[in-house]
C-alpha positions as CSV (number, residue, x, y, z in Angstrom):
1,X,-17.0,-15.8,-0.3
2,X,-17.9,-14.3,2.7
3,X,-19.4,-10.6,2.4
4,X,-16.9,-7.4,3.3
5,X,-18.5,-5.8,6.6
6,X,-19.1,-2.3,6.1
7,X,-21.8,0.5,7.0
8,X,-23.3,3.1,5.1
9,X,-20.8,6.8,4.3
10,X,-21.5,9.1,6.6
11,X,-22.1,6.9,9.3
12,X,-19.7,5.5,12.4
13,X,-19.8,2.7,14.9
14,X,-18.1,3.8,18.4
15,X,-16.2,1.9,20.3
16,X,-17.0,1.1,24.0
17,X,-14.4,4.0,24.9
18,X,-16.1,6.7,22.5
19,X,-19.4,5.7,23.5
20,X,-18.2,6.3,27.2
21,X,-16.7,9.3,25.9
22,X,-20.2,10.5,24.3
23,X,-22.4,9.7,26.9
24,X,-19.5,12.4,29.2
25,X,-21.0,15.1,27.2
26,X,-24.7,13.8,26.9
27,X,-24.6,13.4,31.2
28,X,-22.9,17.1,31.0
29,X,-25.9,18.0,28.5
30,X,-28.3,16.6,30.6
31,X,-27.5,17.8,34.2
32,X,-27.4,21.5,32.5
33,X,-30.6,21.5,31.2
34,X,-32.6,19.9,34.0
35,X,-30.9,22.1,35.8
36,X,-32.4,24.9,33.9
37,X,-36.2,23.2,34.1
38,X,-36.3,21.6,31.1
39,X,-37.3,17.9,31.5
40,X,-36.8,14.8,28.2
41,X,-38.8,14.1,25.5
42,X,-38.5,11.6,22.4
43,X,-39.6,11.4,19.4
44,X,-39.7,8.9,16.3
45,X,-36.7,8.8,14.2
46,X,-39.3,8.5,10.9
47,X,-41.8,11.5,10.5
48,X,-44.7,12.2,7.7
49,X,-42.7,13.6,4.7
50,X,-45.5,16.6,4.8
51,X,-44.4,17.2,8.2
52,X,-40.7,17.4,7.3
53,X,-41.1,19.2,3.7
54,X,-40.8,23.0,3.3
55,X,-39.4,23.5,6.5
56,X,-35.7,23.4,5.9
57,X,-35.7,25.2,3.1
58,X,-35.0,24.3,-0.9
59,X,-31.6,22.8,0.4
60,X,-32.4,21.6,3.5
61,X,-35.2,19.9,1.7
62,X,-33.1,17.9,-1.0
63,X,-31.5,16.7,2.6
64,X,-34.1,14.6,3.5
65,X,-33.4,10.9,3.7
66,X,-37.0,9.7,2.1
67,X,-38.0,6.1,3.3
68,X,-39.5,3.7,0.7
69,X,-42.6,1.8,0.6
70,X,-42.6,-1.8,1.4
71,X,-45.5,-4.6,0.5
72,X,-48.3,-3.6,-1.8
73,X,-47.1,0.2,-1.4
74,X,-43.8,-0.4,-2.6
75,X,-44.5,1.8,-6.1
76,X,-46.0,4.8,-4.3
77,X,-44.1,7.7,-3.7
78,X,-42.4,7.9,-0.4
79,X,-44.8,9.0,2.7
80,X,-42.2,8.9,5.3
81,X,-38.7,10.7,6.3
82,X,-36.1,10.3,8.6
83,X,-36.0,13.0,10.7
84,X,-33.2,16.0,9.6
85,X,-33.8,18.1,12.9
86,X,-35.3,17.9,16.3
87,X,-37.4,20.9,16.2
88,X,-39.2,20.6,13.9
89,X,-41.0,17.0,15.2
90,X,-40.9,19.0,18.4
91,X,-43.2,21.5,17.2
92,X,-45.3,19.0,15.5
93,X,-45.4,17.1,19.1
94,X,-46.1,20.6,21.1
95,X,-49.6,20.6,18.8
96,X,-50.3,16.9,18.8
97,X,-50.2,16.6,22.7
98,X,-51.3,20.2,23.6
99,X,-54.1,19.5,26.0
100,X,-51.5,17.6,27.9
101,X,-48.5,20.2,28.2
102,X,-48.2,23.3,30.6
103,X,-47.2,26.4,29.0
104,X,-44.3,27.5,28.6
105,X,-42.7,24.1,27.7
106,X,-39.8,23.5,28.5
107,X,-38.1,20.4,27.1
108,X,-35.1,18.3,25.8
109,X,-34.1,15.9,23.5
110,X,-30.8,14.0,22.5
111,X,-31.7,11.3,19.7
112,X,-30.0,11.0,16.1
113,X,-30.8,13.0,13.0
114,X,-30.1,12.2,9.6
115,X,-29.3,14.1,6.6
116,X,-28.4,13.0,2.7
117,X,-25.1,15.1,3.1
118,X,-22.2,14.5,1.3
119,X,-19.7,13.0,4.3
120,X,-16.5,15.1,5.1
121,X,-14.8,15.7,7.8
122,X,-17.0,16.8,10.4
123,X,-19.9,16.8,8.7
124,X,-22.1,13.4,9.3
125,X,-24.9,11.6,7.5
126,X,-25.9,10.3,10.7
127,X,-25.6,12.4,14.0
128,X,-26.5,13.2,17.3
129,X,-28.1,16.6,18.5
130,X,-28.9,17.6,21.8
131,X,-31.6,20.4,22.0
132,X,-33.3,22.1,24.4
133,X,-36.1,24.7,23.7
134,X,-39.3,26.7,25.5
135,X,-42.1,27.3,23.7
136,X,-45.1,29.1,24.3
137,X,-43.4,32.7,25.7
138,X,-42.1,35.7,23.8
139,X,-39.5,36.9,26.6
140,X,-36.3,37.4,25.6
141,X,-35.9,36.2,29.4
142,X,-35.2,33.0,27.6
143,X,-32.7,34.0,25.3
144,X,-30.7,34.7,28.3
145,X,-31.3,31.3,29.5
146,X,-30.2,29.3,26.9
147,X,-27.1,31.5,26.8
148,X,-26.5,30.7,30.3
149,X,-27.2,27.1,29.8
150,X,-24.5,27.4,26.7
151,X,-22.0,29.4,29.3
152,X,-22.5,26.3,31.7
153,X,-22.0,23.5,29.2
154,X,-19.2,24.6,27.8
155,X,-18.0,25.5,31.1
156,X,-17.9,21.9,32.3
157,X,-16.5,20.6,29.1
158,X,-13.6,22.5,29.1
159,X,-14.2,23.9,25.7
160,X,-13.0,27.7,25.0
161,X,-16.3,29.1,22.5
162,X,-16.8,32.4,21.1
163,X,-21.1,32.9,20.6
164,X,-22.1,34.6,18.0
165,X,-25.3,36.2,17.7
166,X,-27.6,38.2,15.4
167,X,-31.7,38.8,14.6
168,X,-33.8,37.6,11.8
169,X,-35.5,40.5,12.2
170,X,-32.4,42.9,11.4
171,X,-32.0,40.7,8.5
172,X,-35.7,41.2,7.2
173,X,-35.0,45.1,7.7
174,X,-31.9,45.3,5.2
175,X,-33.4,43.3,2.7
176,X,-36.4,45.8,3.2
177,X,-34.0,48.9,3.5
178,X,-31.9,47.7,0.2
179,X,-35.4,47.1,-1.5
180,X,-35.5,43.8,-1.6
181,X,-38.0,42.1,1.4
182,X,-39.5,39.7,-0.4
183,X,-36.3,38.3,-1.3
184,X,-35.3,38.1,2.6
185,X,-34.8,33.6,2.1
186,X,-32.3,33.9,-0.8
187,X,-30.5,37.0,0.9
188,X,-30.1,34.8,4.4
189,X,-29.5,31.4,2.3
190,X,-26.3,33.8,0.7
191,X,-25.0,35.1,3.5
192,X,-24.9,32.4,5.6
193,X,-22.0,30.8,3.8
194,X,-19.8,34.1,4.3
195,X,-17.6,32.9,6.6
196,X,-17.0,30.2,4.2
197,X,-16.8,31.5,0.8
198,X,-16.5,34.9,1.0
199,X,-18.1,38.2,0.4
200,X,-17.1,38.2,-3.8
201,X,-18.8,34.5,-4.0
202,X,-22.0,35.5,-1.8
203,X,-22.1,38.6,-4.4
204,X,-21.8,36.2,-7.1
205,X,-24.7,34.0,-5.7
206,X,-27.1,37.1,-5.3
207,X,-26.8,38.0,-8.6
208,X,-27.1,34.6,-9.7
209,X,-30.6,34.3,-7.9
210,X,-31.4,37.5,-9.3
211,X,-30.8,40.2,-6.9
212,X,-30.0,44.1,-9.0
213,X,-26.4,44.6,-8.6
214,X,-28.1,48.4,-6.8
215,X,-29.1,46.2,-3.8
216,X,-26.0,44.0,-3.8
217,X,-24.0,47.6,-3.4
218,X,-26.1,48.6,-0.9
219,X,-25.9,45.3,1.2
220,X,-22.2,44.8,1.5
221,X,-21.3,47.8,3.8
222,X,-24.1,47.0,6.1
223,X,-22.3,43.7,6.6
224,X,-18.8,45.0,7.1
225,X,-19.9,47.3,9.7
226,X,-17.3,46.8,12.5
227,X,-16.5,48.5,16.0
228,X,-17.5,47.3,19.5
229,X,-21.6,45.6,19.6
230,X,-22.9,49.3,20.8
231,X,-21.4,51.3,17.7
232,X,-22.6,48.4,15.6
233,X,-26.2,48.7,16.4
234,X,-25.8,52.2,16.7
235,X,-25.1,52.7,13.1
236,X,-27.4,49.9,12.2
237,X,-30.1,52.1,13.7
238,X,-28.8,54.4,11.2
239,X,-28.8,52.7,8.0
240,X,-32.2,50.5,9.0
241,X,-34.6,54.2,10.4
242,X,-37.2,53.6,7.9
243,X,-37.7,49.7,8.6
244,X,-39.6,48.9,11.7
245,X,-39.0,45.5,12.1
246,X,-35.4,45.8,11.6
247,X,-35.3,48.5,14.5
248,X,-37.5,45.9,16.7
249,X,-34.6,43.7,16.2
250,X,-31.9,46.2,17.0
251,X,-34.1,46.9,20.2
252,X,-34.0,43.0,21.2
253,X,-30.1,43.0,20.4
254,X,-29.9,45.9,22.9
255,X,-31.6,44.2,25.4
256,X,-29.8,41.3,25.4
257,X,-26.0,42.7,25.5
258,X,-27.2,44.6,28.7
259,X,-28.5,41.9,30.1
260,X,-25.3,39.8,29.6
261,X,-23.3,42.4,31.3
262,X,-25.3,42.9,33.9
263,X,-25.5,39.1,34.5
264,X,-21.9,38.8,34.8
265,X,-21.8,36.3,32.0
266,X,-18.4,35.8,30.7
267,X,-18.5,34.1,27.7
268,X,-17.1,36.1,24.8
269,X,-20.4,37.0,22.9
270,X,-20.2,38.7,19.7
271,X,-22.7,41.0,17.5
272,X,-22.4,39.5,13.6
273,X,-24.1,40.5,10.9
274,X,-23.8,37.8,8.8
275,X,-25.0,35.0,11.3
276,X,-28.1,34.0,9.1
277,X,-29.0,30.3,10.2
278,X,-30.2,29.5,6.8
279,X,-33.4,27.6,8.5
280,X,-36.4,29.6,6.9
281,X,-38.2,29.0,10.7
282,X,-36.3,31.3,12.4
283,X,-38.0,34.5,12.8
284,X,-35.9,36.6,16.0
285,X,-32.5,36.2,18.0
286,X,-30.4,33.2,16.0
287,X,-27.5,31.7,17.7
288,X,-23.9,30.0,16.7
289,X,-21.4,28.7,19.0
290,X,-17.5,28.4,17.2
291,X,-14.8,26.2,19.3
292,X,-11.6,28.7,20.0
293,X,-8.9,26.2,19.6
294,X,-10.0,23.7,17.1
295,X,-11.2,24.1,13.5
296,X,-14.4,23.0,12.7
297,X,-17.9,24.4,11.7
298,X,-20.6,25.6,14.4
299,X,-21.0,23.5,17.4
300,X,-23.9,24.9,18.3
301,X,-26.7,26.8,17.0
302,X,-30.3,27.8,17.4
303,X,-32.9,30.7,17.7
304,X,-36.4,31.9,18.0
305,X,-39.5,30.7,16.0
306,X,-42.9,32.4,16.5
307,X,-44.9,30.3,14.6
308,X,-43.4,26.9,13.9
309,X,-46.8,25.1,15.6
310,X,-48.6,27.1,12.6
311,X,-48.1,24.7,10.1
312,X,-49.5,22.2,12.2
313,X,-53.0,24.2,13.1
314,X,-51.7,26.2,16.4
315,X,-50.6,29.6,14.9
316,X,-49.1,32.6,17.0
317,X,-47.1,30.4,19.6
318,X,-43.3,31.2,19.8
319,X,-40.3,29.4,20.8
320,X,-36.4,29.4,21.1
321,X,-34.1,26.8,21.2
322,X,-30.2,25.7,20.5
323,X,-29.2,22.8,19.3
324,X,-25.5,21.0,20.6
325,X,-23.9,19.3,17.9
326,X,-22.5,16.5,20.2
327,X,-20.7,15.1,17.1
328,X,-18.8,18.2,16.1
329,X,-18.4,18.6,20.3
330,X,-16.6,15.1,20.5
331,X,-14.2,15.4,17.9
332,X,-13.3,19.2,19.4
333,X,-12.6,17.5,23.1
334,X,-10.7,14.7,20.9
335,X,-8.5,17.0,19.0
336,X,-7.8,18.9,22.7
337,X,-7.3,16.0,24.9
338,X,-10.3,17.4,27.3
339,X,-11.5,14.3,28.1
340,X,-11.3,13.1,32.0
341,X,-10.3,9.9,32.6
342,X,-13.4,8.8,34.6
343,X,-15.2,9.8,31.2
344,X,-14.3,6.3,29.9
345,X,-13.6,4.9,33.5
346,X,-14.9,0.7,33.4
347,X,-14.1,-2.0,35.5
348,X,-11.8,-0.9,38.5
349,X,-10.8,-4.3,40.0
350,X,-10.6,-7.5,38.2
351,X,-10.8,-11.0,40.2
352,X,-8.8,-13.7,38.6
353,X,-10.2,-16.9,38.1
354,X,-8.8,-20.2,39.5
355,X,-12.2,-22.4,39.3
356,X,-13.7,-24.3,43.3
357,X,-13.1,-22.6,46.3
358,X,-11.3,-20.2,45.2
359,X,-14.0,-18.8,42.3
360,X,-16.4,-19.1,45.1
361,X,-14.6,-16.5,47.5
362,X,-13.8,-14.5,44.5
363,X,-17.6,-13.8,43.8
364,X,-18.6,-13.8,47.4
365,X,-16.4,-10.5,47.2
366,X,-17.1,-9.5,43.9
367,X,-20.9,-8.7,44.8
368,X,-19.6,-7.3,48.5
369,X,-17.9,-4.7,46.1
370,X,-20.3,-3.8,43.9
371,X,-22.9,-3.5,46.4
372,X,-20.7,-1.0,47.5
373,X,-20.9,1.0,44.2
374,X,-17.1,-0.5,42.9
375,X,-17.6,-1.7,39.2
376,X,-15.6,-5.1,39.9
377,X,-16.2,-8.6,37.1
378,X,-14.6,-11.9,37.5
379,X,-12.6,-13.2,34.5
380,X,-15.5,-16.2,33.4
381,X,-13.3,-18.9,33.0
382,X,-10.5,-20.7,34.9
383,X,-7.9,-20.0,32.1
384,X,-4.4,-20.0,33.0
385,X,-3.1,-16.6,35.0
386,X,-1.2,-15.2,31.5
387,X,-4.2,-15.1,29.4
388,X,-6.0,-13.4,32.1
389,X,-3.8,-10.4,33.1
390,X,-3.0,-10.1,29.6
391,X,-7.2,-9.5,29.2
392,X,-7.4,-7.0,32.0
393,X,-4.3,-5.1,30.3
394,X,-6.2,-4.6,26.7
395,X,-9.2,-3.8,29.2
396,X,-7.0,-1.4,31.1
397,X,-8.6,-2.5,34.2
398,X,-6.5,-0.8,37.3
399,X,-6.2,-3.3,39.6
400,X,-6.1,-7.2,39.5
401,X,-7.6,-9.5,42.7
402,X,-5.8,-12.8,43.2
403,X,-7.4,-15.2,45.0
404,X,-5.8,-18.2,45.1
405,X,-4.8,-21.5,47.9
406,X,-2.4,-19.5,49.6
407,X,-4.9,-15.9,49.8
408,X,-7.3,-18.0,50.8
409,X,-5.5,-19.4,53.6
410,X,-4.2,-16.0,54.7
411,X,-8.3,-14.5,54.4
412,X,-6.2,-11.5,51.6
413,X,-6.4,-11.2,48.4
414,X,-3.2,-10.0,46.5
415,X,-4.2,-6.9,44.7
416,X,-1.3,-5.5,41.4
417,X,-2.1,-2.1,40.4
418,X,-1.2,-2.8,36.4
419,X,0.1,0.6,35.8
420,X,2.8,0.4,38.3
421,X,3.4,-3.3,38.7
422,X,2.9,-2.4,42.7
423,X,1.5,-5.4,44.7
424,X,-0.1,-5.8,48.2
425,X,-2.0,-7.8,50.3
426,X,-5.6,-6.5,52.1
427,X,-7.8,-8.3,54.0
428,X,-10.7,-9.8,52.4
429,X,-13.0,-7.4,54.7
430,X,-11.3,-4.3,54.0
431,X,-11.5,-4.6,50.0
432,X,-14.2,-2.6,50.1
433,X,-13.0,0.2,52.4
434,X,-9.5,0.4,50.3
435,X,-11.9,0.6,46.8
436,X,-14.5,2.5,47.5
437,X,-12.1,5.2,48.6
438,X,-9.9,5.0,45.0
């Protein structure tokens, strides 16, 4: 019996129209960031295990798809990991070509990641990100950029976001205000699931991990502060005088809401106190980006580093970056209908196929067209005329060429536009002109 085809959970195939439909906000990705200065990288999809391990965190590293060895390996533990992120073999890459790279750096990337997840919906095993990050400057000048670069993607997507935004170093000055800063991973870990299960079950997990109930009192008002982003970090300022760090980050908050209104940048940004981005690399401003009109986790996400190249030998060299969850970003533009339909635009003219002379004509014109940029194809065989419209319908091809004795003898080819049934006749040598102005 022949074998079921399948593929792994947590994994998809796309279809020619979705891939279309992908590569729409990959080109959109793309344009923004070059725009910006930031030119491609790539790097493998399998890393070192110890490059990947004990950067994610206790969770993120149960995440991590482990390859096994093959040949006279194959009973030694694993040495190699799919990669979960694209920052962290960035930084590795940052140290490993050094002498070759200008600082700052400015780069992007959009390759897969993979992560042993449990598959639901919107949540992959398998998935495309699409960073862009600087490393090698401490301005918050960059910051700024990558919230302008979020503005402008979004922008030309269509898709209404809220960013939110917050400061590991805020985060380090509560836990240090509420006596607890050597605890700061298992506070950030908690309240980074908030949103999703609630202040009483992120109480319950800080207890759980071992927190004095004292500290879990003092914590929870901190993150209910409310009011407009100035009253916020006002009374922050407040509750967080006798931590310096924490005020640092208030100052770097500060900075960056002026600089946002001075800019004229309009997309709703928001102050929140529980944005922890559970990454235990993140050491300054973190970033989220939440679709408006469709339900579904963070889209987007990122923030600053200041020593991810230590690991790897090259300490004191900071960085930001955001990640696009192009996954997460295709099913929101699904769900709203914000595709364009030369996102997924193919073939515009199909020639029919009637074999000899007529075949011949059809691809003298055929190459005339795409020469001229038109994406044209000839059906391959001389099948009959049913079969072939009935092809370029499932293809949704536009229009339909027909060449046959009596076009030929006229020097016209009858054009149908499929949609409308419409048909007309135009000169052999003005195809191109009537096509390359559709």
């Amino acid at each position: 019996m022949a074998q079921k085809p399948s593929i792994p959970k947590g994994t998809r195939d796309f279809s020619q129209a979705e891939t279309a439909r992908r590569n729409y906000i990959f080109d959109t990705c793309r344009d923004v960031f070059r725009l910006h200065g930031y030119a491609p990288i790539e790097t493998p999809a399998m890393e070192n295990l110890s490059t990947l391990m004990g950067k994610y965190g206790e969770e993120g590293d149960k995440l991590l798809f482990r390859i096994q060895n093959s040949g006279e390996q194959a009973s030694a533990p694993p040495e190699k990991g799919l990669r979960y992120d694209l920052t962290v073999p960035f930084a590795r890459y940052v140290v490993q070509h050094q002498s070759e790279i200008a600082f700052p750096f400015k780069r992007f990337q959009i390759q897969p990641v993979w992560r042993a997840d449990r598959p639901q919906k919107g949540r992959y095993r398998e998935f495309f990100q699409c960073d862009v990050d600087v490393i090698g400057s401490r301005s918050l000048t960059n910051e700024l950029e990558l919230i302008q670069i979020v503005e402008s993607v979004f922008g030309r997507l269509g898709v209404g976001v809220t960013l939110k935004l917050n400061n590991r170093k805020i985060l380090a000055g509560i836990a240090e205000t509420i006596g607890q800063a050597d605890r700061l991973v298992d506070i950030t870990v908690a309240i980074d699931k908030l949103e999703k299960i609630g202040i009483e079950a992120v109480k319950a997990e800080l207890a759980e991990k071992g927190l004095p109930q004292e500290a879990i009192d003092r914590l929870e008002p901190i993150l209910a502060l409310s009011g407009y982003t100035g009253e916020k970090l006002s009374r922050l300022a407040e509750v967080l005088a006798g931590s310096e760090i924490g005020l640092l980050g208030i100052e770097e908050m500060r900075y960056i809401f002026a600089m946002i209104s001075e800019l004229g940048i309009a997309l709703p940004v928001e102050l929140d106190l529980s944005l922890a981005r559970g990454l235990n690399y993140y050491t300054g401003t973190i970033f989220e980006v939440k679709a408006l009109d469709w339900p579904i986790g963070s889209i987007c996400g990122g923030g600053r580093y200041d020593d991810l190249t230590g690991i790897f030998g090259m300490p004191g060299v900071s960085g930001v970056g955001i990640s696009f969850g192009a996954d997460r970003i295709y099913d929101v533009m699904s769900g709203l209908g914000l595709f364009p339909d030369e996102a997924v635009a193919g073939t515009r003219v199909l020639f029919l196929n009637f074999g000899g002379t007529e075949e011949v004509t059809s691809l003298r014109l055929l190459a005339s067209l795409r020469r001229n940029g038109v994406a044209a194809e000839i059906y391959p065989d001389a099948a009959k005329m049913k079969k072939q419209m009935e092809w370029a319908n499932r293809r949704a091809i536009p229009f339909v060429a027909i060449v046959g004795e009596d076009e030929l003898a006229r020097g016209a080819a009858t054009v149908k536009n499929m949609q409308s049934g419409e048909q007309q006749q135009i000169d052999f040598d003005r195809l191109v002109e009537i096509f390359a102005a559709k």
